[in-house]
N, CA and C of each residue as an Amber inpcrd file, in Angstrom:
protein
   636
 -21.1280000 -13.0830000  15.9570000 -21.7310000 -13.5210000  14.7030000
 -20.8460000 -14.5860000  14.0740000 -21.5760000 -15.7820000  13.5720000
 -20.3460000 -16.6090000  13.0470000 -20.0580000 -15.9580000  11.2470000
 -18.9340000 -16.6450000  10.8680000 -18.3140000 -16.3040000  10.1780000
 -18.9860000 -16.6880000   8.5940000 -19.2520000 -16.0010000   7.8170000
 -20.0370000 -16.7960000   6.9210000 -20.1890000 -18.0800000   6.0100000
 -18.5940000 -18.1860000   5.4180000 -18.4270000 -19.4570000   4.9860000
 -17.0970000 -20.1320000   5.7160000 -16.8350000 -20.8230000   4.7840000
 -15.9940000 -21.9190000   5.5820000 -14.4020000 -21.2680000   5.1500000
 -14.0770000 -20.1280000   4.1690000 -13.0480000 -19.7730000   3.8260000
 -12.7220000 -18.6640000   5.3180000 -13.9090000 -18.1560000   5.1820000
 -13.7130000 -16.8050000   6.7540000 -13.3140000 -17.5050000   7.5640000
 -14.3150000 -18.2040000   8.2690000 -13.3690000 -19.3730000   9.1900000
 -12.2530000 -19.7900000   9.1210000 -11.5660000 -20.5330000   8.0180000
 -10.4940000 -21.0700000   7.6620000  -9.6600000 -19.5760000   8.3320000
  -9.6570000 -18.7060000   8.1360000  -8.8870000 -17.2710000   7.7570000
  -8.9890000 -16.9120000   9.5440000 -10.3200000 -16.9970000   9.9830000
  -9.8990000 -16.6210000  11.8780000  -9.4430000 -17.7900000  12.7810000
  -9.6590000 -18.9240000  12.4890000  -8.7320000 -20.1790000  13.2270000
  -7.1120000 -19.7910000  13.4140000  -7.4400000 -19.8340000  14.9510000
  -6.2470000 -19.8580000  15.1570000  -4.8940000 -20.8060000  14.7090000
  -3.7280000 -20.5820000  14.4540000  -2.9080000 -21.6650000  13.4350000
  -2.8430000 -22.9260000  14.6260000  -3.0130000 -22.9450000  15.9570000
  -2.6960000 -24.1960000  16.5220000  -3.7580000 -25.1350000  16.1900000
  -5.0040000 -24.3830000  16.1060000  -6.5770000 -25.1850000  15.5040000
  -6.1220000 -25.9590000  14.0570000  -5.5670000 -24.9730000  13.1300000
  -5.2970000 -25.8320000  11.9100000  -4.6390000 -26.9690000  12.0910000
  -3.3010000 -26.6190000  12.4480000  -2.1030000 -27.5920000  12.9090000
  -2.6070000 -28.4380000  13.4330000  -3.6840000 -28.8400000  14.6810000
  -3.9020000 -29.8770000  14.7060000  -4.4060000 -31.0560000  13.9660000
  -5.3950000 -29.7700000  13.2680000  -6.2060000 -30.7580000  11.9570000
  -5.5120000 -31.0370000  10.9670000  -4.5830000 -30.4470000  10.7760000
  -3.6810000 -31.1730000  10.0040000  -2.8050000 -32.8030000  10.4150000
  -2.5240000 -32.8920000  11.9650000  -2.1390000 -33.6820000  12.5570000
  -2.9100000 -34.8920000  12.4380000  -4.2250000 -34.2650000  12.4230000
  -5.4680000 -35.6540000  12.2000000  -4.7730000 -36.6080000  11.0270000
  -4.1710000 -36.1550000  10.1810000  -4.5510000 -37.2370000   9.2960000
  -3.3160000 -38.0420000   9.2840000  -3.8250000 -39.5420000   9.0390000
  -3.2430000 -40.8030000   9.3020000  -2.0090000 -40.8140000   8.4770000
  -1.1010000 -41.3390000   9.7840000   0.4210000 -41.5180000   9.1860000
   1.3970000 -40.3790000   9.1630000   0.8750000 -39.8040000   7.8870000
   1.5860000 -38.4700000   7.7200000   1.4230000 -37.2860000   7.9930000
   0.3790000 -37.1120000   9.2020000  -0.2710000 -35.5050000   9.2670000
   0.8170000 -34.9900000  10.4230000   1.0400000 -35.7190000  11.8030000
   2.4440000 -35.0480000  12.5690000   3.5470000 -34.2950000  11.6410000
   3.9280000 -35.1730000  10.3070000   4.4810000 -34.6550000   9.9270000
   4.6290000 -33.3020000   8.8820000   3.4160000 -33.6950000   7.8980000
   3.3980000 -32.5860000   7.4210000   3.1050000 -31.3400000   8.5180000
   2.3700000 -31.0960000   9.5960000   2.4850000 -30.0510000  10.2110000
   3.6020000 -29.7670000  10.5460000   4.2800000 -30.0510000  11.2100000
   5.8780000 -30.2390000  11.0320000   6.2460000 -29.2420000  10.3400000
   6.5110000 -29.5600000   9.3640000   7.2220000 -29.4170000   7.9480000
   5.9990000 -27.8580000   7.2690000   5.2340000 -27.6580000   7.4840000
   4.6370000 -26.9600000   6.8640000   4.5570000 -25.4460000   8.2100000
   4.4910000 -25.6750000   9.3020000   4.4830000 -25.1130000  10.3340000
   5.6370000 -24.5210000  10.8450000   6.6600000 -25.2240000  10.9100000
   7.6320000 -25.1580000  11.2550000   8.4290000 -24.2270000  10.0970000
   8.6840000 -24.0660000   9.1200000   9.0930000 -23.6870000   7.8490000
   8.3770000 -22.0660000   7.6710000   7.2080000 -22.4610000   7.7430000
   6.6000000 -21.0870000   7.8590000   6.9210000 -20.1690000   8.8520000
   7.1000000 -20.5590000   9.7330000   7.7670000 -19.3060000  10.8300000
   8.6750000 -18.9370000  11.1130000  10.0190000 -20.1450000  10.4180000
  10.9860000 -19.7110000  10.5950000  11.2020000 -18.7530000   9.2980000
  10.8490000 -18.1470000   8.2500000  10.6770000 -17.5720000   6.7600000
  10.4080000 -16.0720000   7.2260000   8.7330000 -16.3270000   8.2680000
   8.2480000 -15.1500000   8.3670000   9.7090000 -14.4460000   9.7230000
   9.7710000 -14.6710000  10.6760000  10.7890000 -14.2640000  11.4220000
  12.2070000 -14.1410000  10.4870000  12.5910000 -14.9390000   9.7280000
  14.1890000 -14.1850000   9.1410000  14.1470000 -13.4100000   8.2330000
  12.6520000 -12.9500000   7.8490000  12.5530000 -12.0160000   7.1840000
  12.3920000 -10.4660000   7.6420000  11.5430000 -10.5930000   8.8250000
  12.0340000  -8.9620000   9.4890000  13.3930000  -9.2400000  10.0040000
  14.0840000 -10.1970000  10.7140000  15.3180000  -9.9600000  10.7890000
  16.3770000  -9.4010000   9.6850000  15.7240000  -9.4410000   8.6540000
  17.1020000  -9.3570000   7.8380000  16.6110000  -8.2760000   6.9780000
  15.4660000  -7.6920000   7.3460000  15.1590000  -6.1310000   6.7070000
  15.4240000  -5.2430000   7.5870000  15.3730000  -5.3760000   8.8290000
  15.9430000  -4.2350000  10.1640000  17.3680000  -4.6850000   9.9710000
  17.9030000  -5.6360000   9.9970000  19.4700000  -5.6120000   9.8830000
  20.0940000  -5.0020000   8.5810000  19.1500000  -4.9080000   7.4780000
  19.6660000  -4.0500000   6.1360000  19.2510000  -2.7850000   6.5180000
  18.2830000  -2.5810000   6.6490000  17.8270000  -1.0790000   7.2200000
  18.3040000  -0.7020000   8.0530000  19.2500000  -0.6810000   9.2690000
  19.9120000  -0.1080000  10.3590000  21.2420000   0.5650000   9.5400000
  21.5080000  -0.6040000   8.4100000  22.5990000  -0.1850000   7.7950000
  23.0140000   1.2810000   6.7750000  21.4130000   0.9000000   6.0590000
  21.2550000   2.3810000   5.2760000  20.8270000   3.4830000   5.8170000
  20.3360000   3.4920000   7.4660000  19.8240000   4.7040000   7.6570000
  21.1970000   5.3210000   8.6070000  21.7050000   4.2060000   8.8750000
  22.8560000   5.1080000   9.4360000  23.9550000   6.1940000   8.5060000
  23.6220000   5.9740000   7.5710000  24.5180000   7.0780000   6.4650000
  23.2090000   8.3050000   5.7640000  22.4000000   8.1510000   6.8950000
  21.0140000   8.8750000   6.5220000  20.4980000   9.9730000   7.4250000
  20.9750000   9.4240000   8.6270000  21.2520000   9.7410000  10.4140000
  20.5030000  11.5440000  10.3820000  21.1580000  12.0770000   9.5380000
  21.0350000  13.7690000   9.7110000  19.8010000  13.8600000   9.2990000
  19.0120000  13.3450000   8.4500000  17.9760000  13.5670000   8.1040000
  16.6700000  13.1790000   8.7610000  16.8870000  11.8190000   9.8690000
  15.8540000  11.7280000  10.3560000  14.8560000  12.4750000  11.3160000
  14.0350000  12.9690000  11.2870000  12.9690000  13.6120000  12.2380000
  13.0670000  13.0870000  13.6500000  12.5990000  14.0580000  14.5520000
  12.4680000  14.3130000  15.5980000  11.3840000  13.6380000  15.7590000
  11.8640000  12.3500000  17.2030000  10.4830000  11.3190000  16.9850000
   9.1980000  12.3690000  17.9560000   9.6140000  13.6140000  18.4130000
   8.4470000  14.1310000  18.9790000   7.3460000  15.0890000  17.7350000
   7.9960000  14.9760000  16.5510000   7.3270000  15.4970000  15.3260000
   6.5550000  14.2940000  15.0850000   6.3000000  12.5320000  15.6380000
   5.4020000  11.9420000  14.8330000   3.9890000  11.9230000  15.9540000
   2.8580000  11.4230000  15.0440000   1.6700000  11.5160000  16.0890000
   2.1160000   9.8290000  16.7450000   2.4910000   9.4080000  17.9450000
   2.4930000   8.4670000  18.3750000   1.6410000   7.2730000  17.7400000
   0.4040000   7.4320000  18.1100000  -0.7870000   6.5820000  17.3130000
  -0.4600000   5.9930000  16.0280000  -0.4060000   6.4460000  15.2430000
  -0.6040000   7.1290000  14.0770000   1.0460000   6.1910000  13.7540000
   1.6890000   6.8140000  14.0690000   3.2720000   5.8520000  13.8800000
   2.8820000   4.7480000  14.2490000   2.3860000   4.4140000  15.2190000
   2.7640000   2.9650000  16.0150000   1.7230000   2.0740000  15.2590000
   0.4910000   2.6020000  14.4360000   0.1810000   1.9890000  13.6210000
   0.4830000   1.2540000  12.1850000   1.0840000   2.2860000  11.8060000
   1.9520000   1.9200000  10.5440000   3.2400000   0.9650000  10.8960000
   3.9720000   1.1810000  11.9730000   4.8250000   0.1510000  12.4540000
   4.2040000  -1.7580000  12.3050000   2.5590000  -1.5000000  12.6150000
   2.4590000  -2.5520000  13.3390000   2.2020000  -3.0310000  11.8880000
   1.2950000  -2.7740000  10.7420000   0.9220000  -3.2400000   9.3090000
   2.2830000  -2.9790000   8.7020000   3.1640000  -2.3130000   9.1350000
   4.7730000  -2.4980000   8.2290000   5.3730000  -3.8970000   8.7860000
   5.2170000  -4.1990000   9.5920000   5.9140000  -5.1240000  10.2920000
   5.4780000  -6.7460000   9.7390000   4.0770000  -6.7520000   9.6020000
   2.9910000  -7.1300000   9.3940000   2.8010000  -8.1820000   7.6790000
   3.4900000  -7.1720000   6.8440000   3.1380000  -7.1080000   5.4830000
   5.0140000  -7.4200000   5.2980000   5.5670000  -7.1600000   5.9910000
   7.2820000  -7.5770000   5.9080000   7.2760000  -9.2650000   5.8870000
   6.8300000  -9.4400000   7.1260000   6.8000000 -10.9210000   7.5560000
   6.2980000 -11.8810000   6.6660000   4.9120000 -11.2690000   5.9030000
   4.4010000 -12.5710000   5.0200000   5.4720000 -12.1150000   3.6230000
   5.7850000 -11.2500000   3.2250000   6.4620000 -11.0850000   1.3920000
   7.3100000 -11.8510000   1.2930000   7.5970000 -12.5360000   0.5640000
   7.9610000 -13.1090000  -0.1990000   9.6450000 -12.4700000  -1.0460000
   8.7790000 -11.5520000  -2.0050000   9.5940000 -11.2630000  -2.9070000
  10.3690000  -9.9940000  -2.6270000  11.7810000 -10.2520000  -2.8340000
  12.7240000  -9.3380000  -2.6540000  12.6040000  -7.9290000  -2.8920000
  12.1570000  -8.0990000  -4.4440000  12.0240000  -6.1200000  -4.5130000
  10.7990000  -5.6360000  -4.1110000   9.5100000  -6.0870000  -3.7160000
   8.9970000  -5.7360000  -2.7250000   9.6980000  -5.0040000  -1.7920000
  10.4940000  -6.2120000  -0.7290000  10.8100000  -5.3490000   0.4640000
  11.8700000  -4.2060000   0.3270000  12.3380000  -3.9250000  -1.1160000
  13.3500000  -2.7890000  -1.2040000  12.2020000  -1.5090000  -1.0740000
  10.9180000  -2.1180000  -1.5910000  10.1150000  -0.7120000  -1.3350000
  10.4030000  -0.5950000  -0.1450000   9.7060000  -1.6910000   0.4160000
   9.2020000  -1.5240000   2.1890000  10.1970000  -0.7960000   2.7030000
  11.4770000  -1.1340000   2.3590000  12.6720000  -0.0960000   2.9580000
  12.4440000   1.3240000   2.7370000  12.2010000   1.6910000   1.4460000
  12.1830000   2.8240000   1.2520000  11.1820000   3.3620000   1.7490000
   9.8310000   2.8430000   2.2530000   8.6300000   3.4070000   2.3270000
   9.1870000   3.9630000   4.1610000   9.7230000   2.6550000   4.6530000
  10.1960000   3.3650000   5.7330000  11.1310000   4.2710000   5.4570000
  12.3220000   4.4490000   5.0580000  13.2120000   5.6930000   5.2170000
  12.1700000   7.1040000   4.7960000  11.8660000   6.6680000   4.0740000
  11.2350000   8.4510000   3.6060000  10.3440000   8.4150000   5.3500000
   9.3840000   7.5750000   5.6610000   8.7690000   7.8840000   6.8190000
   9.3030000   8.4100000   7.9740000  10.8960000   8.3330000   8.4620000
  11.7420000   8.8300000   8.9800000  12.1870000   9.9060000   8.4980000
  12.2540000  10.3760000   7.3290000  12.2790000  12.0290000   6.8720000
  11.2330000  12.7260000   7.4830000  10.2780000  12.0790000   6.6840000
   8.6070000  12.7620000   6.8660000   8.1910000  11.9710000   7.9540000
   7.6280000  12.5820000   8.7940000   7.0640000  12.0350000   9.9820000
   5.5180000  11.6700000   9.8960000   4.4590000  10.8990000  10.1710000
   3.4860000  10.1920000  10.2180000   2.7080000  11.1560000  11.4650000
   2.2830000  12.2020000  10.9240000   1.3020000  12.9480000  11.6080000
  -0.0600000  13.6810000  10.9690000  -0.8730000  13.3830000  10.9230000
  -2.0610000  14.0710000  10.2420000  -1.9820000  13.7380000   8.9200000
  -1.1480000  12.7630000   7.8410000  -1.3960000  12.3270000   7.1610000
  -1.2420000  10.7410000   7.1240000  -2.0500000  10.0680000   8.1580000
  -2.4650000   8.7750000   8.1470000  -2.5520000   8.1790000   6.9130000
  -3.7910000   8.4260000   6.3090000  -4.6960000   8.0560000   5.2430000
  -3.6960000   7.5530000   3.9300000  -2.9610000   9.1650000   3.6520000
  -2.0840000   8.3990000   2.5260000  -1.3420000   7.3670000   2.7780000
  -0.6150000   7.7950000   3.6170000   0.6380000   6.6340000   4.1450000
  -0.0150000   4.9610000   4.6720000  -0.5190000   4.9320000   4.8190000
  -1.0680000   3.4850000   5.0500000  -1.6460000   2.7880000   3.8280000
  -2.6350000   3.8410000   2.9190000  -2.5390000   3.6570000   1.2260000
  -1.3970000   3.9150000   0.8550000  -0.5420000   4.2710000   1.0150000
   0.8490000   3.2900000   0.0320000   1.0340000   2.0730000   0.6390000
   1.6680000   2.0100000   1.8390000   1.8830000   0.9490000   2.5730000
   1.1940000  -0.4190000   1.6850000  -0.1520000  -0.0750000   1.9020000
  -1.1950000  -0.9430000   1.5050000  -0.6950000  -1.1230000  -0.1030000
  -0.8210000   0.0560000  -1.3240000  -0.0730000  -0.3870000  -2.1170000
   0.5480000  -1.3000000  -2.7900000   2.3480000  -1.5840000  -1.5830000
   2.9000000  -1.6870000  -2.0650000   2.6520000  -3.4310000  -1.6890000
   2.0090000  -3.5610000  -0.7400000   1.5500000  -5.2230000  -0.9200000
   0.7400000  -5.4850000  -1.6970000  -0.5580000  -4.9470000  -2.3750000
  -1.5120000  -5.3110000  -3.5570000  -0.7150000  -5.4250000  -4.6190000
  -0.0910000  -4.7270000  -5.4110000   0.5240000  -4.4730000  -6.6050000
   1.7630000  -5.6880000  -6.8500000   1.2880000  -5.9650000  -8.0910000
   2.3680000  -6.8360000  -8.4270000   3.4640000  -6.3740000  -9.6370000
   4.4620000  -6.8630000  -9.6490000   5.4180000  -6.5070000 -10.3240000
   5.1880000  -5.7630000 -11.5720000   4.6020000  -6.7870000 -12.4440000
   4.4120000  -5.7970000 -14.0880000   3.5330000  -4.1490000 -13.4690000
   2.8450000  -3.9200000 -12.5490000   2.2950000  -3.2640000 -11.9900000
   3.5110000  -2.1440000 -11.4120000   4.4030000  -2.3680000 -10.6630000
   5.6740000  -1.7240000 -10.4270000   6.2900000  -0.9850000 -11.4670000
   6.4980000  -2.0370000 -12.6220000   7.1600000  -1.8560000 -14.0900000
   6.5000000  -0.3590000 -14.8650000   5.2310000  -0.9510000 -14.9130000
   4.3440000   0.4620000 -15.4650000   4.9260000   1.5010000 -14.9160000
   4.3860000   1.5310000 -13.4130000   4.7710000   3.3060000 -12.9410000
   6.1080000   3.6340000 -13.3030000   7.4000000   2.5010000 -12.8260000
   8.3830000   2.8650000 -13.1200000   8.4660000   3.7040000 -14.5400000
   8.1630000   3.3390000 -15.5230000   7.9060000   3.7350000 -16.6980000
   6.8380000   5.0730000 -17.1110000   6.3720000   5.2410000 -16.5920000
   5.2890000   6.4920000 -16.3040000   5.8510000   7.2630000 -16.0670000
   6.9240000   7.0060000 -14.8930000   7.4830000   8.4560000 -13.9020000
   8.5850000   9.3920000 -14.7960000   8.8430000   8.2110000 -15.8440000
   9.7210000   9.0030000 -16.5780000   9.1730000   9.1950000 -18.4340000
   8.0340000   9.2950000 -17.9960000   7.1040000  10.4500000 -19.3640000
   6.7580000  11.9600000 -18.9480000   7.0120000  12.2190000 -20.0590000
   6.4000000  14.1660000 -19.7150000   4.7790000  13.7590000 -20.4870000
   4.5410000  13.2570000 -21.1820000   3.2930000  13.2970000 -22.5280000
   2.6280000  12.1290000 -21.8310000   1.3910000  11.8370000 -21.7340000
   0.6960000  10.5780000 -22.2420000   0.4410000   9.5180000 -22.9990000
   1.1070000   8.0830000 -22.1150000   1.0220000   7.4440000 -23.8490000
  -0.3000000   6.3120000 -23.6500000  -0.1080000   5.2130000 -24.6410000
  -1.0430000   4.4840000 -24.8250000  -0.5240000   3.0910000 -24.3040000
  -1.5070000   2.3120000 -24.2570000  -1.1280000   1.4750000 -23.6240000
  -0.7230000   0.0480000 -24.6060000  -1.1760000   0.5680000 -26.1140000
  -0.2490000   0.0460000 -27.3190000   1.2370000  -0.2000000 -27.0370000
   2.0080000   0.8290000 -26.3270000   3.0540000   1.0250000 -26.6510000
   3.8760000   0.2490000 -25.0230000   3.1080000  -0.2930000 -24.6960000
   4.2100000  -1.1690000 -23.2940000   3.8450000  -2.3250000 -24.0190000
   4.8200000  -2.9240000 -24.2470000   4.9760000  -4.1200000 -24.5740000
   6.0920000  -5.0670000 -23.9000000   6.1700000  -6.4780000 -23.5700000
   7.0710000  -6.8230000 -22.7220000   6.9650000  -8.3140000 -23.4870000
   7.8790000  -8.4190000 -23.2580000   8.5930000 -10.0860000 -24.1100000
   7.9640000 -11.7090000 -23.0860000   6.6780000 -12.0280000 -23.7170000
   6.7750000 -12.9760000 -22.5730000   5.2070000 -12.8440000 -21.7920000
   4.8030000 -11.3930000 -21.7520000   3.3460000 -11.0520000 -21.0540000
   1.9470000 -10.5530000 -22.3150000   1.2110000 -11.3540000 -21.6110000
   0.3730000 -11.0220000 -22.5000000  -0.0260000  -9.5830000 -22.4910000
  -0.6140000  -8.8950000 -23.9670000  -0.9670000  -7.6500000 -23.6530000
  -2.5030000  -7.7140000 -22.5770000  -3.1670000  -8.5060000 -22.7150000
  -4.6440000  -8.7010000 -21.8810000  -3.7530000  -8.1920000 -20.4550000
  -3.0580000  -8.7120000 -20.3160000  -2.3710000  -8.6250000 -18.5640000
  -1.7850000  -7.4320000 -18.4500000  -0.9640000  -6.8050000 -19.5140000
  -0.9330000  -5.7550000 -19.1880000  -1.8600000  -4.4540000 -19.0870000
  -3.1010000  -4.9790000 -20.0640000  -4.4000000  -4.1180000 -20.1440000
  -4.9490000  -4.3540000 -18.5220000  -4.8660000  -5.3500000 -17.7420000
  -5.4260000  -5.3760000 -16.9350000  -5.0470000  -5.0730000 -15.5520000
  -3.7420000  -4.9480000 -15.6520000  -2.7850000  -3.8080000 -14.5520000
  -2.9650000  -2.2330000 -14.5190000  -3.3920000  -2.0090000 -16.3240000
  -3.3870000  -0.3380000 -16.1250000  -5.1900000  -0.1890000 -15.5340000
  -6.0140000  -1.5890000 -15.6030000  -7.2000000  -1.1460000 -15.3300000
  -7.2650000  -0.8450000 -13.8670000  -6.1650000  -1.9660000 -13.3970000
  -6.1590000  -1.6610000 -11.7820000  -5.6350000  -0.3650000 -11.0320000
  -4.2890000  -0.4330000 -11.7660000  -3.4630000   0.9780000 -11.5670000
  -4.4550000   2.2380000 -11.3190000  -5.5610000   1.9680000 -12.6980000
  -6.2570000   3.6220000 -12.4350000  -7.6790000   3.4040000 -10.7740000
  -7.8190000   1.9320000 -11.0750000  -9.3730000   1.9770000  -9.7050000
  -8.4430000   2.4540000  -8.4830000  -6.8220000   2.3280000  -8.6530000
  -6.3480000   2.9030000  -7.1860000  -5.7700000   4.3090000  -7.0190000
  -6.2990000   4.8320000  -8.7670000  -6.1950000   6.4520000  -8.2990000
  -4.9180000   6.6340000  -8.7490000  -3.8590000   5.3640000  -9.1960000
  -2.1820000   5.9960000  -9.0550000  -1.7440000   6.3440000 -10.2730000
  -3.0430000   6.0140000 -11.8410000  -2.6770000   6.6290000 -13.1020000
  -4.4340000   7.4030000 -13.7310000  -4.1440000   8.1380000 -14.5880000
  -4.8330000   9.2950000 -14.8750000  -5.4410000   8.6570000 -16.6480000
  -6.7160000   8.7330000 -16.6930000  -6.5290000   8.3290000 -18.2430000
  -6.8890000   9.6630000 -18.6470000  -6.7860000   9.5960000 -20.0470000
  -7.2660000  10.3740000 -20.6360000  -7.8730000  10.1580000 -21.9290000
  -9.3290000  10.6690000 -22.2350000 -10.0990000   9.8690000 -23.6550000
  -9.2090000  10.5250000 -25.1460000  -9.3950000   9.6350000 -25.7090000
  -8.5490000  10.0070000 -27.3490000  -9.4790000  10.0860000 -28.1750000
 -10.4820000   8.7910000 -28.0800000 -11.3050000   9.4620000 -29.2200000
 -12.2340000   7.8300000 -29.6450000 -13.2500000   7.3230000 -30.5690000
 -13.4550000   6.0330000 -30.5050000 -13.3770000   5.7530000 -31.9750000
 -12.7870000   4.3750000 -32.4380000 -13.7350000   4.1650000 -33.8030000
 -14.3880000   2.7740000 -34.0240000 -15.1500000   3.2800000 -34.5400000
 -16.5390000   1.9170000 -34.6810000 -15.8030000   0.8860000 -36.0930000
 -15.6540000  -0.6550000 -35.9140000 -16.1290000  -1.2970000 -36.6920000
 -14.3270000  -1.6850000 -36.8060000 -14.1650000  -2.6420000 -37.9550000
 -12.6500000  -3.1910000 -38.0850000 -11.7570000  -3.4560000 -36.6420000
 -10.4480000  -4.0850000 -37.1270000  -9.5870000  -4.4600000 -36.0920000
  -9.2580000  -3.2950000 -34.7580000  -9.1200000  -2.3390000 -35.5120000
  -8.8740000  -1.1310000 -34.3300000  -9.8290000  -0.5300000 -33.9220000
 -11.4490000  -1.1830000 -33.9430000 -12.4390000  -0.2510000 -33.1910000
 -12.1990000  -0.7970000 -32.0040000 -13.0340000   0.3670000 -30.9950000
 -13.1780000   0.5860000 -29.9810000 -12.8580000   2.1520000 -29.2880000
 -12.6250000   1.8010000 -27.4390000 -12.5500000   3.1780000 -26.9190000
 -11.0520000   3.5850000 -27.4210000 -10.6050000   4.5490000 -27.6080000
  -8.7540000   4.4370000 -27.5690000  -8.4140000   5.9300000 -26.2250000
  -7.5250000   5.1380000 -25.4550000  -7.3450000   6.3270000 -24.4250000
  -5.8880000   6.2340000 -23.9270000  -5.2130000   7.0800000 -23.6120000
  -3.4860000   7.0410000 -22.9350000  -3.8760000   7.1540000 -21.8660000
  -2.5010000   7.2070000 -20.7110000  -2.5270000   7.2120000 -19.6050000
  -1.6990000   7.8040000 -19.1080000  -1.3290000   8.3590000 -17.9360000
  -0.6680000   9.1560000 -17.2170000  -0.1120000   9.1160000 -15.7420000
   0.3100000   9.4550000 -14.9550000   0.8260000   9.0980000 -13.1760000
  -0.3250000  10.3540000 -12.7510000  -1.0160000   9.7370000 -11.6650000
  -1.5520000  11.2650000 -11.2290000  -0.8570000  11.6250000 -10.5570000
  -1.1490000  12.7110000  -9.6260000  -0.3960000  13.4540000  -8.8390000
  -0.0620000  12.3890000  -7.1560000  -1.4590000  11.5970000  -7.1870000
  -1.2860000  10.9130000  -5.9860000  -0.0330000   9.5630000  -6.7930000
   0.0350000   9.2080000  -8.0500000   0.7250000   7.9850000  -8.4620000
   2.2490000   8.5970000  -8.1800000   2.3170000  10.1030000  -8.6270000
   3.7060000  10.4700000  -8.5920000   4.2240000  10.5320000  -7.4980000
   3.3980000  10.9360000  -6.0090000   4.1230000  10.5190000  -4.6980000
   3.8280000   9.6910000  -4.5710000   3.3060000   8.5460000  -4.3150000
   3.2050000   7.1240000  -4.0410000   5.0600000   6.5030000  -4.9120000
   5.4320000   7.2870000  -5.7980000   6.6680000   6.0990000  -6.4580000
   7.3850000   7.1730000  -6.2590000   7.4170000   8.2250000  -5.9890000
   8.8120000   9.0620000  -5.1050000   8.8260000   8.2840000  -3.2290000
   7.8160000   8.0100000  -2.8150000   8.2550000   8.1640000  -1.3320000
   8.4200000   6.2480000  -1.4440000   7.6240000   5.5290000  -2.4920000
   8.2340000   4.1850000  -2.0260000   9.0680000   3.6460000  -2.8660000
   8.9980000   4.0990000  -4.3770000   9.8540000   3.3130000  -5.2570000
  11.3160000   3.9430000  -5.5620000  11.4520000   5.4540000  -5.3900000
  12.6830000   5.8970000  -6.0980000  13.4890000   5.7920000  -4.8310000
  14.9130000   5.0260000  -4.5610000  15.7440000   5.0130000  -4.3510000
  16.7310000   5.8690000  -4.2080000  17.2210000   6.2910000  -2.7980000
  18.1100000   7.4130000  -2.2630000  19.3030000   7.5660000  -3.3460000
């Protein structure tokens, strides 16, 4: 079946197909492929290099704890290897991959057997979510009560943006609202509701965000 628009396409072309078409254009296209090609792969490669070379480091003072690789379901591991590996290579940003570290060490505690599903939803997670998004839970994990979303405020972000992280936070299940109550009419009408970590938000930021 072909691909429907021209972005899908763009997205299954193979990169030598682009690269050439990039080459097409007069004068300067050898080069920008070059330069745009070349750059890109060397980024994505020194970046798993230099998360297995940090990670060899911390798990060796970890050693006693790791599982018995005949406790993981083969499959099942070698999948998550391949989207860990995967989601390493394109990031970018640093504290990202301190999750990714952690998401692996705990996975070496806990072994990847019959619970696929979650573990690949974090995985998945921890590449959707963006920072102020991080910030929240961080901040969640350490409430006993429910608060409102009045009360995160950050120097610099709009509140709309932060209203619109906790909207995401909850479509992925990882915070809990709860209704307060409504009032009609003046500056403060509307719905008013707090929020909470659910039970799936509270392991999702023990096994990827909290730090040994």
């Amino acid at each position: 079946m072909e691909p429907k628009d021209k972005t899908t396409k763009l997205i299954n072309m193979p990169h030598n197909k682009i690269e050439a078409a990039i080459q097409l254009i007069p004068y300067v296209g050898g080069s920008l492929a070059t330069l745009y090609f070349g750059s890109k792969h060397e980024k994505r490669f020194q970046r798993i290099v230099t998360f297995y070379e940090e990670l060899s480091k911390e798990v060796e003072v970890m050693k006693e704890e790791i599982a018995r690789i005949e406790d993981y379901d083969p499959d099942e591991m070698a999948a998550i290897l391949e989207a860990l590996n995967e989601n390493i290579e394109a990031e970018a940003l640093e504290t990202k991959r301190k999750h990714y570290k952690q998401y692996f060490k705990n996975t070496l505690r806990r072994p990847v057997n019959g619970n696929y599903d979650e573990r690949k939803m974090f995985l998945d997670l921890i590449t959707i979510l963006n920072p102020i998004q991080f910030e929240i839970i961080g901040i969640l994990v350490q409430q006993t009560t429910p608060i409102n979303s009045g009360h995160l405020i950050k120097d610099g972000i709009e509140p709309s943006l932060i209203t619109g992280s906790i909207e995401l936070l909850s479509n992925y299940g990882i915070i809990k609202k709860e209704f307060e109550g409504m009032v009609l009419g003046g500056p403060g009408g509307g719905i008013h509701e707090s929020f909470k970590l659910s039970q799936f938000g509270a392991r999702f930021c023990q096994f990827c965000m909290q730090e040994d």
